[in-house]
C-alpha positions as a printed Julia matrix, in Angstrom:
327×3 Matrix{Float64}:
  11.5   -29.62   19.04
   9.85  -31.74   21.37
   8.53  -30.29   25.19
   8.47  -26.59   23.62
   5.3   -24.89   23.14
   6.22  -22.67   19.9
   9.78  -22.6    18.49
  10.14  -19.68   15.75
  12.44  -19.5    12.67
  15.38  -16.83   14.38
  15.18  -18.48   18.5
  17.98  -19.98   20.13
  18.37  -22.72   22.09
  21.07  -22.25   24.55
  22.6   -23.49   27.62
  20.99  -22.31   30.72
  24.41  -21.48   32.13
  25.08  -19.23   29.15
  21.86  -18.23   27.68
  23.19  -15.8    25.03
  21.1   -15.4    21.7
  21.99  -15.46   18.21
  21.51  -12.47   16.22
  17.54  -12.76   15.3
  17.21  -13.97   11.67
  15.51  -10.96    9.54
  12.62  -11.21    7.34
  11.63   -8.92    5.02
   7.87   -7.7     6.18
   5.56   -7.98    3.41
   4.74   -5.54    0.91
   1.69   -7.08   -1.05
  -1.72   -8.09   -0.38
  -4.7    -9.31   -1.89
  -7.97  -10.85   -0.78
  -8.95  -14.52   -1.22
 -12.42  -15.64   -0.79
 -14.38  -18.86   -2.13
 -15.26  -19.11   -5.41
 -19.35  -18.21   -5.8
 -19.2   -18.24   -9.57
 -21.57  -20.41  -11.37
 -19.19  -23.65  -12.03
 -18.1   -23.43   -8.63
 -17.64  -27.14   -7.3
 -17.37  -28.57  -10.61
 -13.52  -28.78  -10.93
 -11.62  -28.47   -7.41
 -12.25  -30.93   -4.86
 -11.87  -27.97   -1.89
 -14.47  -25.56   -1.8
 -15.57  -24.2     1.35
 -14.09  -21.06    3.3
 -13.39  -23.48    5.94
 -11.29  -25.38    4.5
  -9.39  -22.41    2.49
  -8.95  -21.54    6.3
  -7.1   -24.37    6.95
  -5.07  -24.22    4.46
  -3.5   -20.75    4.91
  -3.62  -21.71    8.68
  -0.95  -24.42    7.53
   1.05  -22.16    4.93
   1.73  -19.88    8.11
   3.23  -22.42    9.77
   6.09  -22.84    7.17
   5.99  -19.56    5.32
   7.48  -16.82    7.76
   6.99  -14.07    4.74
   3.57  -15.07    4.53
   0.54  -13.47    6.83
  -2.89  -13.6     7.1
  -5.81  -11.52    8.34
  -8.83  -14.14    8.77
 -11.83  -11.4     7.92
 -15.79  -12.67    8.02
 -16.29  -13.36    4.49
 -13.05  -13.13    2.88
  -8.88  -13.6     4.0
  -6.67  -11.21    3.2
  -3.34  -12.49    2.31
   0.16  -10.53    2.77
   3.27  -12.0     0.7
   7.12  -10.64   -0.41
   5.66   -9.67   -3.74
   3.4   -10.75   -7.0
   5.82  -13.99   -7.13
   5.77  -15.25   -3.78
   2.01  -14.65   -3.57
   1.62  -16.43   -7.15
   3.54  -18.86   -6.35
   1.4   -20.0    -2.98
  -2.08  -19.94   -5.39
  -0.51  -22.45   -7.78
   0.33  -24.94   -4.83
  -3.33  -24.41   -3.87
  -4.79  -24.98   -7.17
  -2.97  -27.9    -8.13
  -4.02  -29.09   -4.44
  -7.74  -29.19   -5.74
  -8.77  -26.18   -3.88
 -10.81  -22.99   -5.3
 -10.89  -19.86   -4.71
 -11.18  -16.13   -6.07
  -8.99  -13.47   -5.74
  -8.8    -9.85   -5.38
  -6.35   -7.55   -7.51
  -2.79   -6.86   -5.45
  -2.3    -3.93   -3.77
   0.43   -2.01   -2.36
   0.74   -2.4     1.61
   1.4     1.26    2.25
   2.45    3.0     5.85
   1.92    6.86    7.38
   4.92    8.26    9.22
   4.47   10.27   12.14
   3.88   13.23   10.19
   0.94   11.72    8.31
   2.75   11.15    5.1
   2.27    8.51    3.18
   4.7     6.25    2.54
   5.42    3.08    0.02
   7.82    0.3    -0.14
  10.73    0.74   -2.24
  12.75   -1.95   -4.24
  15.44   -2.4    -5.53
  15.45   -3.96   -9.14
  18.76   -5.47  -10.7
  18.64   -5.83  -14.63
  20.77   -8.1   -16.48
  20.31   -7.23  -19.86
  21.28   -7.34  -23.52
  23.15   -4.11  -24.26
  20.69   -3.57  -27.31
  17.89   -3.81  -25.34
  18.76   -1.43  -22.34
  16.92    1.2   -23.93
  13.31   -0.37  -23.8
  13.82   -1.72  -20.51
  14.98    1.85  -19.29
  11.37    3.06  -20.71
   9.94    0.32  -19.08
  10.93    0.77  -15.36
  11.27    4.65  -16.32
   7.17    4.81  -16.63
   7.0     2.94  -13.33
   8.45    5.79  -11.25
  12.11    4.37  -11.27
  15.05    5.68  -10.4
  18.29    4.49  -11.86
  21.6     3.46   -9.76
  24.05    2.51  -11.43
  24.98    1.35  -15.36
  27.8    -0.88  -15.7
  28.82   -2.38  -19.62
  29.68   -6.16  -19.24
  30.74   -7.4   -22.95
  27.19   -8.36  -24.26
  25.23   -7.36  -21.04
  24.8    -4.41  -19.66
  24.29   -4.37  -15.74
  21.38   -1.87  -14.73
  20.16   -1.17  -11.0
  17.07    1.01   -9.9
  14.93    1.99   -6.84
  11.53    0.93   -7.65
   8.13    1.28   -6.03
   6.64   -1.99   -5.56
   3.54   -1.22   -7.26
   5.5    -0.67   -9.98
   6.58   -4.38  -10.15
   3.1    -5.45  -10.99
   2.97   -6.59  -14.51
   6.53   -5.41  -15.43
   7.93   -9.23  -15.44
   6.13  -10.44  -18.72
   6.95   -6.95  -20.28
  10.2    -6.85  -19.62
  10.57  -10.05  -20.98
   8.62   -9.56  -23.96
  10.86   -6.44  -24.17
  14.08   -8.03  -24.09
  13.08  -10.9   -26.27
  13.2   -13.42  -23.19
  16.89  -12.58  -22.44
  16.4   -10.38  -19.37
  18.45  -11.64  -15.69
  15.47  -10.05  -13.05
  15.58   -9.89   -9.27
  14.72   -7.06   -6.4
  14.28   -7.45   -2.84
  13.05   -4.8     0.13
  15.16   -1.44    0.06
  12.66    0.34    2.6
   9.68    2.58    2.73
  10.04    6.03    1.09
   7.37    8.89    0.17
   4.54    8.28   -2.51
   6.29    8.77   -6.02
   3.08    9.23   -7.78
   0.5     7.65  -10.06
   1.84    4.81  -12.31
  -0.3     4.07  -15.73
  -2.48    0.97  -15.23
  -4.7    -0.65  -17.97
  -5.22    1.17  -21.09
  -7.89   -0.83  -22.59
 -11.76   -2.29  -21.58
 -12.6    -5.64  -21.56
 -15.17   -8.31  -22.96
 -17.63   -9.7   -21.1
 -19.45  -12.71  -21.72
 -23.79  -11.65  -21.43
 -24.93  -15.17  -21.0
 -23.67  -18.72  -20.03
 -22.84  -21.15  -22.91
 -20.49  -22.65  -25.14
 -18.41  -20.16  -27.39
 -18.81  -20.51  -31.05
 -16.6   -19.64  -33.66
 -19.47  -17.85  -35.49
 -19.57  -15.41  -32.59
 -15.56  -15.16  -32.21
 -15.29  -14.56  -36.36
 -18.55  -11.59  -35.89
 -15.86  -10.03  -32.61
 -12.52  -10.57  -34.23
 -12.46   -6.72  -34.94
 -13.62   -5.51  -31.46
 -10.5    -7.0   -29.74
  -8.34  -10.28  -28.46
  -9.65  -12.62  -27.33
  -9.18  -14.88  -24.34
 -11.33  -17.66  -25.0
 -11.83  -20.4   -28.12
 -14.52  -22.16  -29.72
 -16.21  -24.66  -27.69
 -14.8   -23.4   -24.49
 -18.03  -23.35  -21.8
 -18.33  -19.65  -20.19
 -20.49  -18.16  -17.85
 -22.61  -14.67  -17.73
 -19.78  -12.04  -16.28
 -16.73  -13.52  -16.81
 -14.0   -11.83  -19.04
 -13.65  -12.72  -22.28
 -11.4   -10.79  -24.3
  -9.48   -7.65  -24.72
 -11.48   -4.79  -25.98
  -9.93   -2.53  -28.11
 -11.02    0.84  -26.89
 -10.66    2.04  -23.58
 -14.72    1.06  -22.13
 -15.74   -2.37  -21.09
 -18.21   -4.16  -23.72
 -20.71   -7.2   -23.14
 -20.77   -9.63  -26.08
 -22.17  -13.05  -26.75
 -19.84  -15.41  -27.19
 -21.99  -18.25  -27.46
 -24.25  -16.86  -30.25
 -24.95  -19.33  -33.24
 -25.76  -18.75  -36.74
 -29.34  -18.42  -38.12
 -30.06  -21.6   -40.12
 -32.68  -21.24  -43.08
 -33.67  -23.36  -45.72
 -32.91  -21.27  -48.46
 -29.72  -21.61  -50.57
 -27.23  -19.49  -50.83
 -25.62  -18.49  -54.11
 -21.79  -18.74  -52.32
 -20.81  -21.12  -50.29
 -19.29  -20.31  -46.85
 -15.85  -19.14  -46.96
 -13.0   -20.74  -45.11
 -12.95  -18.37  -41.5
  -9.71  -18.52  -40.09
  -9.61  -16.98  -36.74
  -7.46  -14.99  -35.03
  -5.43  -17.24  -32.13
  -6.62  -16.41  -28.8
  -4.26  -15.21  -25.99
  -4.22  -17.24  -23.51
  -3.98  -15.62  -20.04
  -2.18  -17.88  -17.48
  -2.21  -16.82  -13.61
   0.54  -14.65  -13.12
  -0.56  -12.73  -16.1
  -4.27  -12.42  -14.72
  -3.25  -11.29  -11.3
  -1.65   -8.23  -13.54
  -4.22   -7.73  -15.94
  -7.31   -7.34  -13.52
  -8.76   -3.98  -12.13
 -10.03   -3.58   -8.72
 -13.73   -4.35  -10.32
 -12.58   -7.68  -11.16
 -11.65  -11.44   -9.66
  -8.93  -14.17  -10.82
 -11.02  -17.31  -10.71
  -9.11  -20.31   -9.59
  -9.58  -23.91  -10.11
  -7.89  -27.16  -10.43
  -7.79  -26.83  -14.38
  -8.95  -23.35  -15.09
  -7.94  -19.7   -14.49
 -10.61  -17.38  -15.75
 -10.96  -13.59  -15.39
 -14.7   -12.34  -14.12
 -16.34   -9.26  -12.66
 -17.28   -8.95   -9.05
 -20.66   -8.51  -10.12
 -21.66  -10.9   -13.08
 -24.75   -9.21  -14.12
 -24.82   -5.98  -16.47
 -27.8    -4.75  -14.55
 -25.83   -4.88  -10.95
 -22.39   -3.24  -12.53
 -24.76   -0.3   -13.88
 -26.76    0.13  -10.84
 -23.15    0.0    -8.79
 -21.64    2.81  -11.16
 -25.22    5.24  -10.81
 -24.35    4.72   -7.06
 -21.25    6.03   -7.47
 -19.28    2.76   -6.29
């Protein structure tokens, strides 16, 4: 519109003789948020071609203009970003990273509200299933653990037709299950039913993590030595850095390991000769899946060709001294 200061998705231009608006167009306020902030890892600069907070500034100052579920609060050393859900939120970061631009980001959170009796209150969902009628059983576990509470069950043929009220939080990490549930055959969708009282703790990770104790190039010596501690996330000759993630671990405590270690060489012979190692295939963690898997300890590194998991603070020494602290 040309001669108009600011023209908003929802306005109406009318005739000054009749100025009488349209019914305002409503968007759903946001229910998600996470923090972005540049990437201060040691191979930052060596992939993306965008770097700076500046210029991650600029480029959520442009999303806003376009992206009316989208907002922003610009903070000193990081941005915290508030989107419709995991998806809409994931969905901006992959524009940005296949932009050239890196960045780091925080686990999502829950936006939640107090009501004027000091209550505290969540957003609610509500989560339409489409599913196989021999799978409605695990996907009623699933969204059952996550505080859910079921609508309506309706039998179509094949499909059964399932509908729940679902915290938000509870959305986090249930897409990949469910379809890993349902043997890829799941219909999904939910959108904003409104904000409703806290409904309680929902399980989060069950498992520690593995994290790399020194930069270097991961071996499959050092893989073969871990392949009973846990998955992992990484493969031979992949280049890793001190305090990034890894693997899985597979009891509940975080572990450092080095990934990089090599075997000892000597120049005595050995009676046998090496065995054939075949190792275990690594799971390969894409970006919607890190955003779920992280803690609040932890970042989702960003770059043009990577996505890597890493703590906050890279060095053992700094997590420990954090934790005698109490933080």
């Amino acid at each position: 519109m040309v001669g108009l200061d600011r023209v908003d998705i929802g306005d109406t231009l009318a005739d000054p003789a009749s100025p009488v608006a349209l019914p305002t167009v409503s968007v759903d306020e946001p229910t998600l948020h996470m923090s972005f902030r540049i990437n201060d890892g040691p191979f930052a600069g060596k992939e993306g071609q965008y770097v700076t907070s500046r210029q991650l500034r600029e480029r959520l100052e442009r999303e806003l203009q376009s992206n009316v579920a989208l907002s922003v609060d610009f903070r000193e050393d990081e941005m915290v970003v508030s989107g419709r859900g995991l998806l809409h939120l994931g969905i901006l970061l992959e524009n940005m990273r296949r932009e050239g631009y890196e960045l780091c980001v925080g686990k999502p959170e829950v936006i939640f509200h107090r009501d004027a009796k000091g209550k505290r209150l969540e957003p609610v969902e509500r989560l339409s299933l489409d599913v196989p009628s021999g799978f409605v059983g695990a996907a009623m576990q699933l969204v059952g653990d996550r505080r859910a509470e079921m609508l309506k069950m309706d039998p179509r043929g094949t499909r059964t037709h399932l509908e729940f009220l679902i915290p938000a939080r509870g959305l986090i990490g249930l897409r990949s299950r469910m379809l890993t549930a349902t043997q890829g055959e799941v219909v999904m969708h939910h959108r904003f039913e409104a904000y409703a009282g806290y409904r309680g703790d929902i399980p989060g990770r069950n498992l520690g993590v593995m994290i790399a104790m020194e930069t270097g190039r991961v071996t499959a010596y050092a893989v073969d030595q871990l392949a009973d501690r846990g998955t992992m996330f990484v493969v031979p000759g992949e280049q890793v850095y001190q305090g990034q993630i890894v693997g899985e671990h597979c009891k509940d405590s975080d572990i450092p390991v080095n990934v990089a270690r090599l075997k000892k060489l000597t120049n005595m012979r050995s009676s046998t000769k090496d065995a054939t190692v075949t190792l275990k295939a690594a799971r390969r963690v894409e970006l919607e899946a890190a955003l779920e898997y992280i803690e609040q300890d932890e970042y989702v590194e960003l770059t043009p060709q990577s996505v890597r998991m890493r703590k906050r603070l890279l060095t053992e020494n700094a997590r420990k001294r954090v934790q005698r602290q109490g933080g």
